[in-house]
C-alpha positions in Angstrom: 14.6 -24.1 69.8 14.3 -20.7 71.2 16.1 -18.1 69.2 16.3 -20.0 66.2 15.1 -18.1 63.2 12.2 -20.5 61.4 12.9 -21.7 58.2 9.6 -21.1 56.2 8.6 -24.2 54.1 8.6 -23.4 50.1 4.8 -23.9 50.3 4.8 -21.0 52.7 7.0 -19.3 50.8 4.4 -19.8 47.4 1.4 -18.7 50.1 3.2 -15.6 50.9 4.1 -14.3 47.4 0.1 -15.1 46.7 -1.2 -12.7 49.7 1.5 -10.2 48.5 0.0 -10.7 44.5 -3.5 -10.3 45.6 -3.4 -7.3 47.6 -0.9 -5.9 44.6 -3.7 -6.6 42.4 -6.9 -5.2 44.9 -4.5 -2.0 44.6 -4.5 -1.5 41.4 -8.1 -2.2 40.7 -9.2 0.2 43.4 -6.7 2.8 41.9 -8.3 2.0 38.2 -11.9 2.0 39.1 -11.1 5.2 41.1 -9.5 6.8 38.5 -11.9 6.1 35.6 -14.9 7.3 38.4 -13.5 10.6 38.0 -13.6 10.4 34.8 -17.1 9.8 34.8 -17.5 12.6 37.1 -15.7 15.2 34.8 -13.1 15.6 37.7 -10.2 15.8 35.6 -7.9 16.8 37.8 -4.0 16.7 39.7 -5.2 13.7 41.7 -6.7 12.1 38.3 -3.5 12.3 36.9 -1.4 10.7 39.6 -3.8 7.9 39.8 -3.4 7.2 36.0 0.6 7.4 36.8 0.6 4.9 39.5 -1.2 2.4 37.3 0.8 2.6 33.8 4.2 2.8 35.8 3.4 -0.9 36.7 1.3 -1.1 33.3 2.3 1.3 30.7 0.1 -0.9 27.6 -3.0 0.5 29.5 -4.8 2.1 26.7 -7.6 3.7 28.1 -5.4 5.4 30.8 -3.7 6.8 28.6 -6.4 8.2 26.7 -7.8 9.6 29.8 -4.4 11.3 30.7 -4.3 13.2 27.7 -8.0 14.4 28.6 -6.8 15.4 32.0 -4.0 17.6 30.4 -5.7 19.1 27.6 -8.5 19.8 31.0 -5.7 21.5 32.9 -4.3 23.8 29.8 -7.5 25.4 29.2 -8.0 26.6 32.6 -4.2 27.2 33.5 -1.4 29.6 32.5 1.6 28.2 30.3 4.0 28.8 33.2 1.5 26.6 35.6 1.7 24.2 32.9 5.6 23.9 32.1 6.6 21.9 35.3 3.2 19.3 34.7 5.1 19.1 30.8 8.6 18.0 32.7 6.9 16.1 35.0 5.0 14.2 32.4 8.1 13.6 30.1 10.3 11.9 33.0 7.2 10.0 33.7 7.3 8.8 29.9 11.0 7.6 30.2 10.4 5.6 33.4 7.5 4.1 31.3 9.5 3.4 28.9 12.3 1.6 30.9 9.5 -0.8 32.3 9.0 -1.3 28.6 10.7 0.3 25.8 8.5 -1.3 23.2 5.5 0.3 24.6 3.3 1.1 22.0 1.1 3.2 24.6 4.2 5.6 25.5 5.4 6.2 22.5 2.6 7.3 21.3 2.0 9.3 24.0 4.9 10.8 24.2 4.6 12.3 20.5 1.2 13.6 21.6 2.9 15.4 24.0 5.7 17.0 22.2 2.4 18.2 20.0 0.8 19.5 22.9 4.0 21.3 24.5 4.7 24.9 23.4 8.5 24.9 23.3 9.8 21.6 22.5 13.1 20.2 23.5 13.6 18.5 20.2 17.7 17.7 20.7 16.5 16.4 23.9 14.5 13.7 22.1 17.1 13.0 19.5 19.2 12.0 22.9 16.9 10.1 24.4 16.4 7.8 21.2 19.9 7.5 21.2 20.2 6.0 24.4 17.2 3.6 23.6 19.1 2.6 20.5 22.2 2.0 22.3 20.0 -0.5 24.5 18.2 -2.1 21.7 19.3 -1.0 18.3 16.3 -2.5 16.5 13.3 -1.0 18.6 11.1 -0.2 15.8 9.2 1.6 17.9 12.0 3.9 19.0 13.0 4.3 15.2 9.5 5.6 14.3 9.6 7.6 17.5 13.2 8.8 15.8 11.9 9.7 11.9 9.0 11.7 14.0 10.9 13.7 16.5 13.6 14.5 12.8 10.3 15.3 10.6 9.1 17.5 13.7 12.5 19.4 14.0 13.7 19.6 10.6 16.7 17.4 10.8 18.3 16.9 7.5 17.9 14.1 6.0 21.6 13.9 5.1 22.6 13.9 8.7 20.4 11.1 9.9 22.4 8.7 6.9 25.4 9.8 8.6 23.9 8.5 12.0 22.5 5.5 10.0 26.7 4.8 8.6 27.8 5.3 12.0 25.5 2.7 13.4 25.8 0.5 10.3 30.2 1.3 10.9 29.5 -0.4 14.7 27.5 -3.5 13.5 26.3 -4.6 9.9 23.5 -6.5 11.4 21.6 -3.5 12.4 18.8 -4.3 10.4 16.8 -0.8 11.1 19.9 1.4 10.4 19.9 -0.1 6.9 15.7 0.0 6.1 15.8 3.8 7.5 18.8 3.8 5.2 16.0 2.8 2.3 14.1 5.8 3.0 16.4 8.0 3.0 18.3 8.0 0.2 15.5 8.3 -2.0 14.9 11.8 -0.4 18.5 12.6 -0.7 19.5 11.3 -3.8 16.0 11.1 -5.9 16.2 9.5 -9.7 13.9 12.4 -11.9 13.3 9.2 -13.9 12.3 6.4 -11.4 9.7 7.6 -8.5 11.0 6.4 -5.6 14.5 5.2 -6.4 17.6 6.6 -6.5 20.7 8.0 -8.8 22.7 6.0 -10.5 25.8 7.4 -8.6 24.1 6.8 -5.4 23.2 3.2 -6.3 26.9 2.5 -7.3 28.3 3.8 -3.7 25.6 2.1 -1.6 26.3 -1.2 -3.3 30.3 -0.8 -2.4 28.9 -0.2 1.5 26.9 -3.6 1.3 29.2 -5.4 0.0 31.5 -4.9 2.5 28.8 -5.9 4.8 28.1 -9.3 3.4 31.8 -10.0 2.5 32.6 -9.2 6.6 29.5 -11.5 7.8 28.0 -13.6 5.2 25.5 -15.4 7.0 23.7 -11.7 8.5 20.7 -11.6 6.5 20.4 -7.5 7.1 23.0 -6.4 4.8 21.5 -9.2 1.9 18.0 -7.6 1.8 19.4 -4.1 1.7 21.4 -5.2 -1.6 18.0 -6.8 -2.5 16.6 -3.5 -2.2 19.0 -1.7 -4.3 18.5 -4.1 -6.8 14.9 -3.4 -6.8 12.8 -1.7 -9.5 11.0 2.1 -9.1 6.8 1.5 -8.2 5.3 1.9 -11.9 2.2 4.2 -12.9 -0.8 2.9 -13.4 -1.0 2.2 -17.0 -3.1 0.2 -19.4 -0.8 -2.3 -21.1 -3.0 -3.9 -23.6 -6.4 -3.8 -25.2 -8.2 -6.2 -26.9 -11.3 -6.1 -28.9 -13.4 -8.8 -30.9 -16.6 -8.3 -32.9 -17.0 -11.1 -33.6 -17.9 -12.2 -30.0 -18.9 -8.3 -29.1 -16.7 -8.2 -26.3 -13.4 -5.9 -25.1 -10.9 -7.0 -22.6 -8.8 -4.2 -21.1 -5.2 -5.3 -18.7 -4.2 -2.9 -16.0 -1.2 -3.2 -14.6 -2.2 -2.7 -10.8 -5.1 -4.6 -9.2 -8.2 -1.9 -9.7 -12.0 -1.6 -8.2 -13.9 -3.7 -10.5 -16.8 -1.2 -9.8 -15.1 1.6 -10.8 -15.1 1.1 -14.6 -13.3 2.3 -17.0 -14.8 5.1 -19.5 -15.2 3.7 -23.0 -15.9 5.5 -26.2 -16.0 4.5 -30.3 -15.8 6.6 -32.9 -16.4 5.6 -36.4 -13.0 7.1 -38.7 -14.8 6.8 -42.6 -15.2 2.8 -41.6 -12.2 2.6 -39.3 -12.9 2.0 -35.4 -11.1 3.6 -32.8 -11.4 2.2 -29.4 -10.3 4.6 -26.9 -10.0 3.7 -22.9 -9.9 6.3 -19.9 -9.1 5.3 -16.8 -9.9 7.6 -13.7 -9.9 10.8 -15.3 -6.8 10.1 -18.0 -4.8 8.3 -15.0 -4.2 6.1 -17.6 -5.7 5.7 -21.3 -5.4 3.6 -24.0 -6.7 3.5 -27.7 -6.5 0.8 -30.5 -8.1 0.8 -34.1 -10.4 -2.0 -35.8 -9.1 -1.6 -39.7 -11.7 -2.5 -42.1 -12.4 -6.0 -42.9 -11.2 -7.5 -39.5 -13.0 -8.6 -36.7 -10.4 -8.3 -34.0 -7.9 -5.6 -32.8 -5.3 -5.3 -29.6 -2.9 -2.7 -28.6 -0.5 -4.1 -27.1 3.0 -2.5 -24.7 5.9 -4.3 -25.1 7.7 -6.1 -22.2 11.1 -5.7 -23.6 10.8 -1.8 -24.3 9.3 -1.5 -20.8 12.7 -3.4 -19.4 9.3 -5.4 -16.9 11.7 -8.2 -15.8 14.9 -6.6 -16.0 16.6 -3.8 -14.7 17.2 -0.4 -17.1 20.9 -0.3 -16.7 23.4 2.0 -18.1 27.3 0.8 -19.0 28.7 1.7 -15.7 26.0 0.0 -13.7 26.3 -2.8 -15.9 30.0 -3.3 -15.4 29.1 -2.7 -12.0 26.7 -5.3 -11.3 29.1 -7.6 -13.6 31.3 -7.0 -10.8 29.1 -8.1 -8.2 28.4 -10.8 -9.6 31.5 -12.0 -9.8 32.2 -11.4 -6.3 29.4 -13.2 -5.0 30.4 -16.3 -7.3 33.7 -15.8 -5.2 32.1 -15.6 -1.8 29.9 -18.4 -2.4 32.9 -20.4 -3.3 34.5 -19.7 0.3 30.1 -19.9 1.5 29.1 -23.0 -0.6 26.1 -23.2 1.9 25.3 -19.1 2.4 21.7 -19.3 0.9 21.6 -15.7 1.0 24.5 -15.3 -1.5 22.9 -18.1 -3.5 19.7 -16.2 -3.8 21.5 -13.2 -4.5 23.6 -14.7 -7.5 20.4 -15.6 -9.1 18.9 -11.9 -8.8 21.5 -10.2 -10.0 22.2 -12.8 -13.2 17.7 -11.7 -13.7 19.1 -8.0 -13.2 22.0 -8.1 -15.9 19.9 -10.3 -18.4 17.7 -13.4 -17.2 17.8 -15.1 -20.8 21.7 -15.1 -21.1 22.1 -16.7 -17.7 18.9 -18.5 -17.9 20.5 -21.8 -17.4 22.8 -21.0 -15.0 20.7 -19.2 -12.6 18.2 -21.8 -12.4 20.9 -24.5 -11.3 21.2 -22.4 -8.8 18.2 -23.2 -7.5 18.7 -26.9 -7.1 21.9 -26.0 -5.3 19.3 -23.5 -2.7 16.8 -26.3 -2.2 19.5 -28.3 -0.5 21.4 -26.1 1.4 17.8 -24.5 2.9 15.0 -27.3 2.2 13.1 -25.5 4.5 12.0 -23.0 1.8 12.2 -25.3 -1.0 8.7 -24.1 -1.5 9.4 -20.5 -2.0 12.0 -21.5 -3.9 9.7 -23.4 -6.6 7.3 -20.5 -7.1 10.2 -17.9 -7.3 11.7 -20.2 -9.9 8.1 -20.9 -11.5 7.7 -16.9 -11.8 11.5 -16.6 -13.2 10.4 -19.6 -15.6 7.6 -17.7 -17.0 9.0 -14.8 -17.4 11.6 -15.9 -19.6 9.0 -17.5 -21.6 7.0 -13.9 -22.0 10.5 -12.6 -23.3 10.9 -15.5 -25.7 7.1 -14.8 -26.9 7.9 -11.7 -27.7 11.2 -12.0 -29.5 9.5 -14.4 -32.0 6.8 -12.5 -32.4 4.0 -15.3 -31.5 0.9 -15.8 -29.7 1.9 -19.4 -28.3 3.7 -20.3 -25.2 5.3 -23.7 -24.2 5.9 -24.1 -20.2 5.8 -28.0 -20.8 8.1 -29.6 -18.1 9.2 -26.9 -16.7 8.8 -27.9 -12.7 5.8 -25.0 -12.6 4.2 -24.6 -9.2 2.4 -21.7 -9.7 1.2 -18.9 -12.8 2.1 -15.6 -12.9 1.9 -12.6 -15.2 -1.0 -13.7 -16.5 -2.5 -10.3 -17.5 1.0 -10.7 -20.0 -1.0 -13.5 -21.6 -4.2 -11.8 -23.1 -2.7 -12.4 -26.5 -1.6 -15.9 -26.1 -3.9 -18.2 -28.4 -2.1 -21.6 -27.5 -0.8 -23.1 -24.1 1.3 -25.8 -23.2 1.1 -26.6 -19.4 2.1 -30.0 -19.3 4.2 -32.3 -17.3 4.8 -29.4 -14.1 3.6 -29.8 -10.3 0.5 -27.3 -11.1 -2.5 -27.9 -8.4 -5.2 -25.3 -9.8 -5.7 -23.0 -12.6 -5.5 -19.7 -10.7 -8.4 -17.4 -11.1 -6.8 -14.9 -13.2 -6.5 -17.3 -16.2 -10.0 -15.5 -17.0 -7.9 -13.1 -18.7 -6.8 -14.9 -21.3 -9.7 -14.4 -23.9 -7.8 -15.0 -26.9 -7.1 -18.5 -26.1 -8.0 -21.2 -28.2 -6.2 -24.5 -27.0 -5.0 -25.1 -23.5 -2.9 -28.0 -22.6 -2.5 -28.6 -19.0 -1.6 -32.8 -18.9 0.6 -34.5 -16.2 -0.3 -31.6 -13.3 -2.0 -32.0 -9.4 -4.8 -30.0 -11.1 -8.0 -30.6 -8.8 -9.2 -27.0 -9.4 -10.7 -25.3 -12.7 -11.4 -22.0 -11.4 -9.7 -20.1 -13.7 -11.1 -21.0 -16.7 -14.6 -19.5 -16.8 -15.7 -17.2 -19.6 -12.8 -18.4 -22.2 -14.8 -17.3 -24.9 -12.4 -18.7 -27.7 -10.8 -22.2 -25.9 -11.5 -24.7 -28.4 -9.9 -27.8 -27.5 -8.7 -28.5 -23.3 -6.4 -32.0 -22.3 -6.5 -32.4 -18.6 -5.0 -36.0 -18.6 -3.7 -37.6 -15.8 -4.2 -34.7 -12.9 -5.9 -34.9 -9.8 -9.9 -34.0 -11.1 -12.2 -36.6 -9.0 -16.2 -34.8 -9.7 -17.8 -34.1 -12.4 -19.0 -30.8 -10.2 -15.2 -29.9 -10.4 -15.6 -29.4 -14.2 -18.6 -27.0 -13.8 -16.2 -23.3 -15.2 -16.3 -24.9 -18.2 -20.2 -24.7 -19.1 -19.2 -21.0 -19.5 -16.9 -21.8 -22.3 -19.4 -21.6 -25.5 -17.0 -22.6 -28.2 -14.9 -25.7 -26.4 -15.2 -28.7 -28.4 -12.9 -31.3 -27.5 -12.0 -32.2 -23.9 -9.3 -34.7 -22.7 -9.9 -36.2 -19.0 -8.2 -39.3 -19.3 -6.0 -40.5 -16.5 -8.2 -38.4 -13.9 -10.5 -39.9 -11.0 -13.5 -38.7 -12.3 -12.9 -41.0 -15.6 -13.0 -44.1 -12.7 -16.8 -43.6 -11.7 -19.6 -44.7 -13.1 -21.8 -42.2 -15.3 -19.4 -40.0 -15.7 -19.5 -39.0 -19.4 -23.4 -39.1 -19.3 -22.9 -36.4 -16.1 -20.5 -35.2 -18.5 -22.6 -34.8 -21.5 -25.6 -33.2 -19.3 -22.9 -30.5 -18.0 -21.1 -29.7 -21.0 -24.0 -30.2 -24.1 -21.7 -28.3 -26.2 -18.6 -30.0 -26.1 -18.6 -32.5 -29.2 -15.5 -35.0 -28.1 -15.1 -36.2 -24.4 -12.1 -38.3 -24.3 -12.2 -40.5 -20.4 
């Protein structure tokens, strides 16, 4: 047995690598609490900073070390000479990239590093345009990297035209490079700015970056970075804040302004009347003429609106010239083709449906929505978002129809609705039909509606009434056959003054006892219950 070399046990083995963890880990609390005593102590000094080094090379997401190295350095600039100061800067840098190879998605040293290339007096900016090359090369969609990127470009004055040739060479090597084609969205914008949409592009831009993209889907259908690029494109420009409608009734002494961004309901909006030799003008400024708004109440009446229209303001279509039209025409046909070859792609599915909404969602109304049922079986996994993108689609069209007739009623009977939208479209809207869909609540936002007189909601999973406080006009509400089991769930409706007639039957609640004498104590003013 002498001689032999002993053949450690795997328990023995598991001991070892222990003893070795544990005096790893005694060393680097000693070094921390050592390091942040100094701190303490105001000894900001060389040793300071090597301490801090020898902990974030092994853990570079230390925070507080970090913060405490750029205390020791701005320490040691203020009581040493820039050329004392240039080798620490060097030093510090290769320190960063080693950091950085233990773990390039650092957030720690990256955001270090930028506080240094603040702090340094003569930046090596190409330098840092190299190194994010080489991290890009290891891991083209390091976000953090990329940020690093835009800052070390905004810092240097790169042109914004030559980082979209680096995006198109990066995009050339691999159309699933998912970053090259967002930064791609910020650029060209910049580049290529539209006077008439803030924060889109040319038309002549749009046309060339849809050829690029297409290309990209056609060579690998099933990459999803190349489809939400084109859904980009497709996209509409970030509207003003505006006041689309007004509406204002004397009789009930009450005036109901839509916005058409979500505003602080503290901040209200700065009313004034003025009496026009018996005329009324109602005028509405919002934040200091942000947005404004006036309407006039003509003698003899007791309500007024002013009203933007949805078709003028192209809201659920794109504003498209001849050539983008024949353009998109030919995408469209394109994707038909692909998805021919793809029967199962779910992103060229989705995009057929937005580009029939961006040419004209009533003429391919039809169409586009048996494409849905064709999306809900190839990904059932998002049937969900599915139904609610199709519910908004649904309602949209409905808005457009509305307004073509020129009428205040809507009909989304049996429509497969699984949520509302647009509702602050609806202030106008005296009549309802929500019947037969798979609606679970009345959303909250319904409140706006204070023009409406009848509501029909039958044949839902309606359990929720939220949305229907303060209707100071809704006469006559059917909720038959949903999913409404207390007569506590019924309480948004003791704010509704004028309803008269209520329709519960088919509904839990209708199968307990006392119900319509709960019923009766609740709503006093309602003059036919129906259970």
């Amino acid at each position: 047995m002498h001689g032999r070399v002993k053949i450690k046990t795997s328990l023995e083995q598991q001991e070892v690598k222990r003893k070795e963890r544990e005096k790893k880990l005694q060393l680097y609390l000693s070094a921390t609490q050592t390091a942040l005593h100094k701190r303490e102590a105001g000894e900001l000094d060389k040793e300071a900073l090597d301490l801090t080094g020898q902990i974030l090379a092994l853990n570079p997401d230390f925070a507080s070390l970090w913060n405490l190295r750029r205390e020791i350095f701005l320490h040691l600039r203020d009581n040493r000479s820039d050329e004392e100061m240039r080798p620490l800067y060097s030093a510090e840098l290769s320190f960063l990239e080693s950091c950085l190879r233990v773990n390039p998605k650092s957030y720690g040293t990256w955001y270090h590093r930028c506080w240094m290339m603040d702090l340094i007096p003569e930046p090596d900016w190409a330098r840092e345009l190299t190194l994010c090359n080489r991290f890009l090369e290891i891991d083209e969609r390091n976000f953090h990297c990329w940020d690093y990127r835009r800052f070390v470009t905004r810092s240097s004055g790169v042109p914004n035209s030559e980082e979209l040739e680096f995006t198109s060479s990066l995009i050339t090597k691999n159309f699933s490079n998912y970053s090259s084609w967002h930064y791609r969205s910020k650029l060209l914008p910049e580049i290529y700015p539209d006077p008439q949409r803030r924060g889109r592009v040319t038309e002549e831009a749009l046309l060339s970056e849809l050829e690029l993209v297409q290309n990209a889907f056609f060579t690998d259908p099933n990459d999803q970075s190349a489809w939400f690029y084109h859904r980009w494109l497709l996209g509409r420009a970030d509207q003003a804040l505006s006041i689309p409608c007004i509406l204002v009734n004397l009789r009930g002494a009450w005036a109901s302004v839509a916005f058409s961004h979500p505003v602080n309901k503290c901040d209200l909006p700065k009313e004034s009347i003025s009496d026009l030799c018996h005329e009324y003008k109602f005028h509405v400024v919002w934040n200091d003429g942000e947005a404004e708004k006036q309407c006039i109440l003509y003698p003899g009446h007791k309500e007024t609106w002013c009203c933007d229209s949805v078709t003028e303001k192209e809201l659920f279509r794109l504003d498209l010239s001849e050539g983008k039209s024949n353009i998109l025409d030919l995408e469209l046909k394109s994707c038909k083709e692909l998805q021919e070859l793809e029967p199962d792609n779910k992103w060229c599915l989705l995009t057929i449906i937005l580009l029939m909404r961006a040419l004209d969602p009533l003429l391919y109304e039809k169409e586009s929505f048996g494409y849905f049922d064709t999306l809900k079986t190839v990904d059932p996994m998002r049937s969900g978002y599915y139904d609610d993108l199709r519910s908004k689609f649904q309602m949209e069209n409905a808005i457009l129809k509305m307004e073509y007739a020129e009428s205040r009623l809507v009909d989304l009977s049996k429509k497969g609705l699984t949520r509302l939208y647009h509702i602050d479209l609806l202030m106008l809207v005296t009549h309802i039909d929500l019947s037969n869909n798979r609606l679970q609540n009345l959303p909250c936002d319904m409140s706006m509606m204070q023009s409406l007189e009848v509501l029909e909601a039958d044949n839902n999973e309606i359990s929720c009434l939220d949305g229907l406080w303060h209707l100071p006009q809704l006469e006559e509400l059917s909720l038959k056959c949903n999913k409404i089991r207390n007569v506590s769930d019924l309480q948004p409706l003791s704010s509704c003054l004028h309803l008269a007639v209520l329709h519960l039957d088919g509904n839990p609640v209708c199968e307990r006892s006392g119900t319509r004498a709960e019923l009766e104590a609740l709503l006093p003013h309602v003059q036919t219950i129906h259970l």
